[in-house]
C-alpha positions in Angstrom: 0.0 0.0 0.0 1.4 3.3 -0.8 2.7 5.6 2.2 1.1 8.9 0.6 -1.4 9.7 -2.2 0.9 12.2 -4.2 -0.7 15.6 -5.7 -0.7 15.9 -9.5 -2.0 18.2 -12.4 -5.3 16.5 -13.8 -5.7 14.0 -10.6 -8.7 12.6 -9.4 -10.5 15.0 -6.7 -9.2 14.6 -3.1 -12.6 14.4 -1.5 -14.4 11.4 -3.7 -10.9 9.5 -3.3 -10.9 10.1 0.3 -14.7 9.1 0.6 -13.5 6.2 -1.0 -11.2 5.0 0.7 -13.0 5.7 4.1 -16.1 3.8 2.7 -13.4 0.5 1.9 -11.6 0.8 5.1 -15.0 1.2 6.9 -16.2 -2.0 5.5 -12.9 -3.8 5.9 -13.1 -3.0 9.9 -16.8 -4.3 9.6 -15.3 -8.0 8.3 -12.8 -7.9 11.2 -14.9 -7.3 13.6 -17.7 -9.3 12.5 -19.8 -6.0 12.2 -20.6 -6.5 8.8 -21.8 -9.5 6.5 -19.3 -11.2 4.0 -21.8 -10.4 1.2 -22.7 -7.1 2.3 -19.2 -6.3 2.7 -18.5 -7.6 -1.1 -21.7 -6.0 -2.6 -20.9 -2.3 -0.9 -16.9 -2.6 -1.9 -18.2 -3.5 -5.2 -20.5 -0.4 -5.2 -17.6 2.0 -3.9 -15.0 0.7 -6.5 -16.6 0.6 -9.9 -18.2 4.1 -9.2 -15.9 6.5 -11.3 -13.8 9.4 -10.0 -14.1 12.8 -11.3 -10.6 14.5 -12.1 -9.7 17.8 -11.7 -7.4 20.6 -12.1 -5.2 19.4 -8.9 -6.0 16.0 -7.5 -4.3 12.7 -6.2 -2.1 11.1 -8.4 -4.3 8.4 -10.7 -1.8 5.8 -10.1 -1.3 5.7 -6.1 -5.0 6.1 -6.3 -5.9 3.2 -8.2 -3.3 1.2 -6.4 -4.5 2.1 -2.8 -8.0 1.1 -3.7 -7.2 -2.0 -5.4 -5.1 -3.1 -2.4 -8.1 -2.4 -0.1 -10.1 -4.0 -2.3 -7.8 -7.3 -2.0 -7.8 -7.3 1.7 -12.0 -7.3 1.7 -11.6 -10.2 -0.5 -9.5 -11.7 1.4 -11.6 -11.4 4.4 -14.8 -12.7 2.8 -12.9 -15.6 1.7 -12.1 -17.2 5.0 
């Protein structure tokens, strides 16, 4: 997982990646915890993932971005698995 979400020139927007990655590391906690359902978990992941991300002006860097999320992403997976 990357230690910081660099700025860049035509990034995606800071807030809706932010909400993003709340929303997966909200979930992921739930699984843990037994909070959540595995198929609740995997149907709002889902949800949060495929929804796009508006870029702007001066955002995250698309990359780090996409690689946080996908790692998250991984880890629900892997707790629904078990």
């Amino acid at each position: 997982m990357p230690g910081v979400l660099r700025a860049a020139f035509r990034g995606y927007d800071k807030a809706e990646v932010l909400r993003r990655i709340d929303t997966l590391n909200v979930l992921l906690m739930g699984l843990e915890e037994g909070l959540i359902t595995k198929e609740e978990a995997l149907e709002q992941s889902e949800e949060a993932v495929s929804a796009p991300i508006k870029t702007v002006f001066s955002g995250f860097n698309k990359e780090d971005t996409d690689s946080y999320v996908a790692e998250l992403r991984e880890r629900i997976l892997y707790w629904t698995s078990k």
